[in-house]
C-alpha positions as a Markdown table, in Angstrom:
| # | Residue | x | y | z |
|---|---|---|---|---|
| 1 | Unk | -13.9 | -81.7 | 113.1 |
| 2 | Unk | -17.6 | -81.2 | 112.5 |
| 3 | Unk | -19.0 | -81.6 | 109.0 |
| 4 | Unk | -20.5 | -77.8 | 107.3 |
| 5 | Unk | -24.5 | -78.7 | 107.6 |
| 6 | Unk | -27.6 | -80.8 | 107.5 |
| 7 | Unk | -30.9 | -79.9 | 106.5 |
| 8 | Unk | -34.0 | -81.8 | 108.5 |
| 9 | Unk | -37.3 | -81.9 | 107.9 |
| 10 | Unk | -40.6 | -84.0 | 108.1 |
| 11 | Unk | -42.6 | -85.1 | 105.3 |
| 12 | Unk | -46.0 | -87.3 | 104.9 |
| 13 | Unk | -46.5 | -87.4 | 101.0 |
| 14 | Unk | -45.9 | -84.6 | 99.3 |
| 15 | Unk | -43.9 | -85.7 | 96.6 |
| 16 | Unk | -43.9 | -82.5 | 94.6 |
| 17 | Unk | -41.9 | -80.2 | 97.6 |
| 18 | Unk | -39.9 | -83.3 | 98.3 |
| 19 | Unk | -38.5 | -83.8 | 94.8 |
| 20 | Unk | -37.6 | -79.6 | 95.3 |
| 21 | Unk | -36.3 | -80.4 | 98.6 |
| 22 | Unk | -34.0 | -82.7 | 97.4 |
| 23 | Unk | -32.6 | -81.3 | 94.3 |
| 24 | Unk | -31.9 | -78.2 | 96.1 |
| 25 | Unk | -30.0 | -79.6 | 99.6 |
| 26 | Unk | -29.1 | -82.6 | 98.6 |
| 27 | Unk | -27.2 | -81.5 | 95.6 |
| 28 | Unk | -25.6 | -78.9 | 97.6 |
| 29 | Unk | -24.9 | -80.6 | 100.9 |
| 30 | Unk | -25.2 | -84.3 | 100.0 |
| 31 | Unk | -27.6 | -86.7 | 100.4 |
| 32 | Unk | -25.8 | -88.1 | 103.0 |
| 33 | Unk | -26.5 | -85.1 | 105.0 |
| 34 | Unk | -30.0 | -84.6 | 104.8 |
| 35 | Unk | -32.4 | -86.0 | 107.5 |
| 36 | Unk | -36.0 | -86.7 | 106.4 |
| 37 | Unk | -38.3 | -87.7 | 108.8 |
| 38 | Unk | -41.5 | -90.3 | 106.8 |
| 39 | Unk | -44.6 | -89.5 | 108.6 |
| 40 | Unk | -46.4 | -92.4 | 107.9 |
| 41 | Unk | -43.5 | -94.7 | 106.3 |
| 42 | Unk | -44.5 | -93.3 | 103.0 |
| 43 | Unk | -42.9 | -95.8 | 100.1 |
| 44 | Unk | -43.1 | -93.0 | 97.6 |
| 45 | Unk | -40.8 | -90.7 | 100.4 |
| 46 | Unk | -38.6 | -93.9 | 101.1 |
| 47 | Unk | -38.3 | -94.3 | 97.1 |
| 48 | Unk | -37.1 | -90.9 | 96.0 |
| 49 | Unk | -35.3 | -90.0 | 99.1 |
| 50 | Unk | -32.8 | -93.0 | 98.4 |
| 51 | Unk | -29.3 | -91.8 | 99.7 |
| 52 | Unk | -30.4 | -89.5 | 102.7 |
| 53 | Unk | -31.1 | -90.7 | 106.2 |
| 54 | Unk | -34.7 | -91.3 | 106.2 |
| 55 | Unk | -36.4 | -92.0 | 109.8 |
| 56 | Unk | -39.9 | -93.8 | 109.4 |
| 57 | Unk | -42.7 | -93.0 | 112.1 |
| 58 | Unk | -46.3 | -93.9 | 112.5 |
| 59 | Unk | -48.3 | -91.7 | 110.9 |
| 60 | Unk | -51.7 | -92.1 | 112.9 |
| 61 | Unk | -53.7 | -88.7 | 113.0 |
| 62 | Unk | -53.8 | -87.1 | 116.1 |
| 63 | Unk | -54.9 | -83.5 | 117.2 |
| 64 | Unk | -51.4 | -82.8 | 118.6 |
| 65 | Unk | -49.8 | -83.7 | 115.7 |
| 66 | Unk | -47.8 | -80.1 | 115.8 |
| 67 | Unk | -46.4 | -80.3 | 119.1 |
| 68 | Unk | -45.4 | -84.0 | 118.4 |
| 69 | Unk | -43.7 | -83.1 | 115.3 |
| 70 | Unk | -41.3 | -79.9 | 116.8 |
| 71 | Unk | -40.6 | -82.2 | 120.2 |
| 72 | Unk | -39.3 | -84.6 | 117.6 |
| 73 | Unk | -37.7 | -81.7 | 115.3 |
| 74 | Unk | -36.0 | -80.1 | 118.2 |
| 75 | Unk | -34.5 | -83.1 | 119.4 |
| 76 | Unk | -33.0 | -84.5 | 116.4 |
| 77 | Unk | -31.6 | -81.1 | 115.2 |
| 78 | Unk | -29.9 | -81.1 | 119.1 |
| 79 | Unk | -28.5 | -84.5 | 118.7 |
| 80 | Unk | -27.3 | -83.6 | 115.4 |
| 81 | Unk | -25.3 | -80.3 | 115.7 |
| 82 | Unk | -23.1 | -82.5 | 118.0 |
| 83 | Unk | -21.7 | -83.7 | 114.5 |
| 84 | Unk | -22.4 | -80.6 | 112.5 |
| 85 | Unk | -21.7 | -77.0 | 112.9 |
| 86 | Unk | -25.3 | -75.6 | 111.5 |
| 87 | Unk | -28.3 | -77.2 | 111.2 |
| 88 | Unk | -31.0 | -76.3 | 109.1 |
| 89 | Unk | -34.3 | -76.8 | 110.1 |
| 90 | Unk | -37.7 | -76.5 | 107.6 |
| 91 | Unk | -40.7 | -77.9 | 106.4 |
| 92 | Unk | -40.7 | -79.5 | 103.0 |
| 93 | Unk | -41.6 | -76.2 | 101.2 |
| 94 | Unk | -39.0 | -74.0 | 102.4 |
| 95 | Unk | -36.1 | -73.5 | 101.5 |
| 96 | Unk | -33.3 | -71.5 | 102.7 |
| 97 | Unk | -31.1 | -69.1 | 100.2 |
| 98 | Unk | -28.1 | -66.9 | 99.6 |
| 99 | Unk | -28.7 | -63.7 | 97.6 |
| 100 | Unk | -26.3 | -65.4 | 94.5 |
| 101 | Unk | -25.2 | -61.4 | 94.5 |
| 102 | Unk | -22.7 | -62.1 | 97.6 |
| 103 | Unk | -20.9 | -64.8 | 95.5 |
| 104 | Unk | -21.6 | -67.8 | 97.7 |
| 105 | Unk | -24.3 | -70.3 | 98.1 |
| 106 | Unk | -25.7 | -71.5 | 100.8 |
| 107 | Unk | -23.2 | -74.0 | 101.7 |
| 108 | Unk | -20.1 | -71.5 | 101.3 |
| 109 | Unk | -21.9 | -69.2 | 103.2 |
| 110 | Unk | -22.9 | -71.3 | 106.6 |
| 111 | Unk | -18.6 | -72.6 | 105.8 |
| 112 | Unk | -17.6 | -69.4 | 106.9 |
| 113 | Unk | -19.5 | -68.4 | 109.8 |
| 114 | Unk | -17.4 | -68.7 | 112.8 |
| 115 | Unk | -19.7 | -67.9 | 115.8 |
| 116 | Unk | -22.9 | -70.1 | 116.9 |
| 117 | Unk | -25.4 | -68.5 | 116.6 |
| 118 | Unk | -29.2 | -68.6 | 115.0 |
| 119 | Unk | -29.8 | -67.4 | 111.8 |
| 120 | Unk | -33.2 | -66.1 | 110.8 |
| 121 | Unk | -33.6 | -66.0 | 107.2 |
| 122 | Unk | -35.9 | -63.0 | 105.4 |
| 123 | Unk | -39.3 | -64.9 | 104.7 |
| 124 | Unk | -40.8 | -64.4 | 101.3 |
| 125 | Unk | -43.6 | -66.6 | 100.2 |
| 126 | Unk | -43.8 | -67.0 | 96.9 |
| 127 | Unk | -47.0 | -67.2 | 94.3 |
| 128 | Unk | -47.5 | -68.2 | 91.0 |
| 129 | Unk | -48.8 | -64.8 | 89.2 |
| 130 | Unk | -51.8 | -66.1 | 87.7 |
| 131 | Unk | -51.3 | -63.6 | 85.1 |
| 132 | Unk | -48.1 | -63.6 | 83.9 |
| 133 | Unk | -46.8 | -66.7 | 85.1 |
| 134 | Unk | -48.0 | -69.1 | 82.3 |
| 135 | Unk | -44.9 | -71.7 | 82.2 |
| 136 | Unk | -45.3 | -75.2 | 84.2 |
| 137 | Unk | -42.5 | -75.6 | 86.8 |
| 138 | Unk | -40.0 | -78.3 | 85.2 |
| 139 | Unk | -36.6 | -78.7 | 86.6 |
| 140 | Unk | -36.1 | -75.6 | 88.0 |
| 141 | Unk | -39.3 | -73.4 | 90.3 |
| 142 | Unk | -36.8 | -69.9 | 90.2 |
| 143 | Unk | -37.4 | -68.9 | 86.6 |
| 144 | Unk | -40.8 | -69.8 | 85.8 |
| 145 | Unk | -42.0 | -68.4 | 89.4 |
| 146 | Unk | -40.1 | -64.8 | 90.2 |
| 147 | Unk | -43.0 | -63.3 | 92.4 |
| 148 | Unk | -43.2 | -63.4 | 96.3 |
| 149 | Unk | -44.8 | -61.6 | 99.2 |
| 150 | Unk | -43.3 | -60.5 | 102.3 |
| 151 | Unk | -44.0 | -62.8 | 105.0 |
| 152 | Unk | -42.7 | -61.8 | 108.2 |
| 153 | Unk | -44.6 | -65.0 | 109.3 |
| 154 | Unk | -42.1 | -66.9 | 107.2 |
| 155 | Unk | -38.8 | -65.2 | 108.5 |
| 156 | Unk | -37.9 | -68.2 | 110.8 |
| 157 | Unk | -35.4 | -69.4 | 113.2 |
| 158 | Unk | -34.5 | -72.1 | 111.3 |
| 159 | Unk | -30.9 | -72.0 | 110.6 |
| 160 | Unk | -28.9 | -73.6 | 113.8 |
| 161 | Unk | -25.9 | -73.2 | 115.0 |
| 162 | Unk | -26.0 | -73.9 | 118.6 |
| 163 | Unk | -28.7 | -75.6 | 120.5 |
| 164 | Unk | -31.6 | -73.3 | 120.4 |
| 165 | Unk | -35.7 | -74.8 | 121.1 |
| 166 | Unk | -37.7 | -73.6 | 118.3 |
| 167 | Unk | -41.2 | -73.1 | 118.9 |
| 168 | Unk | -44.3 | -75.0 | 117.4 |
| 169 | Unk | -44.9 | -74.1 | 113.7 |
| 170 | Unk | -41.3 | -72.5 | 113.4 |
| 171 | Unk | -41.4 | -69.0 | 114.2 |
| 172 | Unk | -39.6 | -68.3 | 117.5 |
| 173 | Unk | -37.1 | -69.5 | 119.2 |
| 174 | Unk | -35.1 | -69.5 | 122.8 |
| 175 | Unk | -32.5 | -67.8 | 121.6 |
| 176 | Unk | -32.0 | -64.1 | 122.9 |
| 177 | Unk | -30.4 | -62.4 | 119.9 |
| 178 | Unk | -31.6 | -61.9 | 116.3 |
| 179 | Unk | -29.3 | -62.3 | 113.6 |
| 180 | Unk | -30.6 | -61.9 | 110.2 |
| 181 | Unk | -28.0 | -61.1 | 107.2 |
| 182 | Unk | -29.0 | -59.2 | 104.7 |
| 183 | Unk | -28.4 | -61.8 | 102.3 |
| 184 | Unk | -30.2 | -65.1 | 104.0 |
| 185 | Unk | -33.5 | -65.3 | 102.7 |
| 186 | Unk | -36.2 | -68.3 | 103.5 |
| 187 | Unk | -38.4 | -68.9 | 100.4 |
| 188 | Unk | -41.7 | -70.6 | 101.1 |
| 189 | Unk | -43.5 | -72.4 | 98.4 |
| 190 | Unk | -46.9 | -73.3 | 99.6 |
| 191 | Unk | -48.0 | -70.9 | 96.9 |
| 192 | Unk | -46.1 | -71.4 | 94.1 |
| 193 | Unk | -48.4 | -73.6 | 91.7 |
| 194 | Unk | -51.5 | -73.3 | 91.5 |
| 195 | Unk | -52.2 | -77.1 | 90.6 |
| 196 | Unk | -50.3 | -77.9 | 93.6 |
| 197 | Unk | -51.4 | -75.3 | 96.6 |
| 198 | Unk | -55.3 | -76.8 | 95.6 |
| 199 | Unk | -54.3 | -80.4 | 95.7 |
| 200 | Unk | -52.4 | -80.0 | 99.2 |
| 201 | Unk | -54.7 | -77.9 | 100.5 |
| 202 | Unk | -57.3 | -80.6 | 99.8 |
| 203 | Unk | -54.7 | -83.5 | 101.8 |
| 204 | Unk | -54.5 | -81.1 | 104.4 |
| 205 | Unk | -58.3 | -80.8 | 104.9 |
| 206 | Unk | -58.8 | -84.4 | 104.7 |
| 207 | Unk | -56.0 | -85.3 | 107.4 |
| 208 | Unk | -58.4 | -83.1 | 109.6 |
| 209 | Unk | -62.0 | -84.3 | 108.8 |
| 210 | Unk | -60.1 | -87.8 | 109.7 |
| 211 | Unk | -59.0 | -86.6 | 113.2 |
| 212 | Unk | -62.5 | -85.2 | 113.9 |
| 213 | Unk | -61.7 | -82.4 | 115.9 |
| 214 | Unk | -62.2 | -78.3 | 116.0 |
| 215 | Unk | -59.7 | -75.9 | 115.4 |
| 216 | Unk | -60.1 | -75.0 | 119.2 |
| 217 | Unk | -58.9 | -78.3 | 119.8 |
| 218 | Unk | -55.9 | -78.6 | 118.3 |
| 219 | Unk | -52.6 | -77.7 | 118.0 |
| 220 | Unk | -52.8 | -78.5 | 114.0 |
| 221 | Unk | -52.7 | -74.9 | 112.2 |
| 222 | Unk | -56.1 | -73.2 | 111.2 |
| 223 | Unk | -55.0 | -72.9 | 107.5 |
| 224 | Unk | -55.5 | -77.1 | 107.4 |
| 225 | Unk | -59.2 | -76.1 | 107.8 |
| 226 | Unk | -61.6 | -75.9 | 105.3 |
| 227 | Unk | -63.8 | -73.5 | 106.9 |
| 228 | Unk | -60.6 | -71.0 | 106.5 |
| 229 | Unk | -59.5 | -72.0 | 103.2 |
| 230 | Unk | -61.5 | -69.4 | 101.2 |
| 231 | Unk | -61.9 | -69.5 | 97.3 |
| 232 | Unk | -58.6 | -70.8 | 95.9 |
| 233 | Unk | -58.8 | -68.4 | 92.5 |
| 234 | Unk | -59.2 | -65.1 | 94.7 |
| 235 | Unk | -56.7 | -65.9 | 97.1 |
| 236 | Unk | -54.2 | -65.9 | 94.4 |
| 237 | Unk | -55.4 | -63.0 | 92.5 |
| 238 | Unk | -55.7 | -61.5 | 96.1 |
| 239 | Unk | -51.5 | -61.7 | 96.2 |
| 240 | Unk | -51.1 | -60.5 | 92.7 |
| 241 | Unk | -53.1 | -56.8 | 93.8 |
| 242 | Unk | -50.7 | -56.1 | 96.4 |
| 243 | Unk | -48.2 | -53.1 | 96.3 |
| 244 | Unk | -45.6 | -53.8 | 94.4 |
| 245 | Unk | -42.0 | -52.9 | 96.2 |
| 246 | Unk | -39.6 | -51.5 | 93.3 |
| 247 | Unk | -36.4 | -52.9 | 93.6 |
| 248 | Unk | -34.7 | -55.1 | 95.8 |
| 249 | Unk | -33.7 | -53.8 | 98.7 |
| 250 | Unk | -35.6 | -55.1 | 101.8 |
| 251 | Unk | -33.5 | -53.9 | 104.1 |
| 252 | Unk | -36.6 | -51.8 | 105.8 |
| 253 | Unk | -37.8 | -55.1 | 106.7 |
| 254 | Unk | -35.0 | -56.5 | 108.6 |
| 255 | Unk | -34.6 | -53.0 | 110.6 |
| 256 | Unk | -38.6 | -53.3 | 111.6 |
| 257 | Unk | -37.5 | -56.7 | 112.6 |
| 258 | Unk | -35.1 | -55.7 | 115.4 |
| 259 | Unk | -36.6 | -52.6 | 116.2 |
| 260 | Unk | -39.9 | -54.8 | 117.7 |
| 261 | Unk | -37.3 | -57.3 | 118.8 |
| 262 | Unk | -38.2 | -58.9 | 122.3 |
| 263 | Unk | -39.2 | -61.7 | 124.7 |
| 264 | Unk | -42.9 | -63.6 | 123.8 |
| 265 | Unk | -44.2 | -63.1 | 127.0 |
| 266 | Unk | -42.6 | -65.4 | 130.2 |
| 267 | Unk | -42.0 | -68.5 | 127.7 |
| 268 | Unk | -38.5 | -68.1 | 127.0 |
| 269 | Unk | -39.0 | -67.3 | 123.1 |
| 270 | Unk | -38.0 | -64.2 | 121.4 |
| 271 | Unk | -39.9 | -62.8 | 118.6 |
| 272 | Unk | -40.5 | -59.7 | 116.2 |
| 273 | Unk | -43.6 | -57.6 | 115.2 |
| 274 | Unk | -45.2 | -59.6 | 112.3 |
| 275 | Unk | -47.3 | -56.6 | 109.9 |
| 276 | Unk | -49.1 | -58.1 | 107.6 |
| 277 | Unk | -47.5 | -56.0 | 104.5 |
| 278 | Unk | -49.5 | -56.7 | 101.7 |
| 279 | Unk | -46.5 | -56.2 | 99.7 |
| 280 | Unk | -45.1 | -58.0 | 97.2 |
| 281 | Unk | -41.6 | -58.1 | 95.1 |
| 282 | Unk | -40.1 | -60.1 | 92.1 |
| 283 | Unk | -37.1 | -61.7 | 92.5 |
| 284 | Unk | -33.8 | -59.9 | 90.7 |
| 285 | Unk | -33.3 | -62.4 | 87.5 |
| 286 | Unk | -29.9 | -63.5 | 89.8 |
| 287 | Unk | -32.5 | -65.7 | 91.2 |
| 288 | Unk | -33.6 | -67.7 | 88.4 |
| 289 | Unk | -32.3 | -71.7 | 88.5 |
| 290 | Unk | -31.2 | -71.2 | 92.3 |
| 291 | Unk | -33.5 | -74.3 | 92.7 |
C-alpha cells in the first residue's frame, strides 16, 4: 500500500520560504515525507531541514540552470509516486491549500482521491499591502498577510498523481485533462514581505551577474534580471491599485481556465489562457494560521 503524499522541491538558501515550507508540509505530512533537493549543499538547508530526505547537489552557476533543475524535478517525483499515491511538486515559496471551508486539509483531501490524476491548484500570489499590512510575519504568514492577486501564471500542475512531465518553470504539463477543484488553491509567496521579496530579489540578480550571460541566453527566468526588476516600492503599491474582487468566489477563473483549455503547440503540454487580471482578493478570515 502506497503512503498518502510527499512534497519535493529544490532549494539554494532561502532560509526564510524554507522555514514556511517546512512548518506547513512537514507538520502535515511528516518530515519523513518531504524531499528537499540542497542546491549547493547549503549547511543552513542541511541544518533546519533535519528529519526530511535532503539530496545535496553542486551548486555551480550555469545558464541552464532551469532545464537542469525540472529534468531533476521530474525524475524524482516519477521515481517517487512508485511509493506514493500523489506527489506534490513546488518551489520553496508555494504552497499548496485546501479551502479550510470543505472541512479537510490538504492531507485528508489528496487521502480521498481515488483516480490518478493531475491536480492544478488556483494560483494566487500573495503581497504584503504596504498599507494596511503593518504586522511582521512571526509564526504564522496567513493572518498577518490576507491579500493576493490572481495569478493564472501560478495555477500549476503541480499536484501528482500519476506520472505526468511538467514543463520548465511549472506551468504545463503532458497530461491531457485539467482537473482543478474548486477548493485546491496554490498560494505563492514571492511577494509576501516586503523585507524579504528585496533581499531575494537581490540573490537572484547576483546568481546571474555571476553566470555572465543575457537573458537571450538562458533558460534562467527574466524576473532574476535586474534590468526587469523595476522599483521595488511601486511594484508593490502597483498590486495594492488593482480591482478589488468582492467576495470569494473564483469560480469565473477556473471556467476561463477550461474554456481556453488545449495543446501548447506540437510539444505534448496542455495549457490554459493566462489574462493578466489585475485583480486582487483578500483571503476569507478561514484562512488565517493555515500556515
Amino acid at each position: 500500500m502506497q503512503t498518502t503524499a510527499a512534497a519535493l522541491t529544490m532549494v539554494r538558501d532561502d532560509a526564510f520560504y524554507l522555514k514556511i515550507w517546512l512548518r506547513y508540509y512537514g507538520e502535515m505530512l511528516g518530515r519523513e515525507n518531504c524531499y528537499i533537493i540542497n542546491h549547493g549543499r547549503g549547511e543552513e538547508v542541511a541544518d533546519l531541514a533535519t528529519g526530511c530526505n535532503v539530496i545535496g547537489i553542486p551548486g555551480d552557476p550555469h545558464p541552464q540552470f532551469e532545464k537542469k533543475r525540472w529534468r531533476l524535478l521530474n525524475g524524482t517525483a516519477a521515481g517517487l509516486l512508485g511509493y506514493f499515491s500523489h506527489v506534490i511538486v513546488t518551489d520553496v515559496d508555494e504552497f499548496v491549500v485546501v479551502d479550510p471551508e470543505s472541512g479537510e486539509d490538504l492531507l485528508g483531501w489528496l487521502a480521498k482521491r481515488r483516480r490518478p490524476r493531475v491536480y492544478t491548484p488556483l494560483g494566487l500570489d500573495m503581497f504584503q499591502r504596504l498599507d494596511v499590512e503593518k504586522d511582521e510575519i512571526g509564526d504564522h504568514v496567513l493572518g498577518p498577510r490576507m491579500h493576493a492577486k490572481l495569478a493564472p501564471h501560478h495555477s500549476k500542475p503541480c499536484v501528482l498523481g500519476k506520472e505526468a512531465q511538467i514543463a520548465r518553470g511549472g506551468h504545463f504539463s503532458k497530461f491531457e485533462k485539467l482537473n482543478s477543484p474548486k477548493e485546491l488553491y496554490l498560494l505563492h509567496l514571492k511577494y509576501v514581505d516586503f523585507g524579504e521579496y528585496v533581499h531575494a530579489m537581490n540573490s537572484r540578480n547576483a546568481i546571474v551577474q555571476e553566470i555572465g550571460v543575457g537573458v537571450t541566453e538562458t533558460s534562467i527566468g527574466r524576473h532574476w534580471f535586474a534590468e526587469a526588476r523595476g522599483e521595488d516600492r511601486e511594484v508593490f503599491d502597483g498590486f495594492a491599485s488593482y480591482k478589488m474582487e468582492e467576495g470569494f468566489n473564483l469560480d469565473w477563473v477556473r471556467d476561463e481556465m477550461r474554456e481556453s483549455w488545449k495543446p501548447r503547440g506540437e510539444t505534448g503540454f496542455w495549457q490554459f489562457d493566462r489574462p493578466d487580471y489585475q485583480t486582487q482578493v483578500r483571503l476569507p478570515d478561514r484562512f488565517a494560521r493555515l500556515f
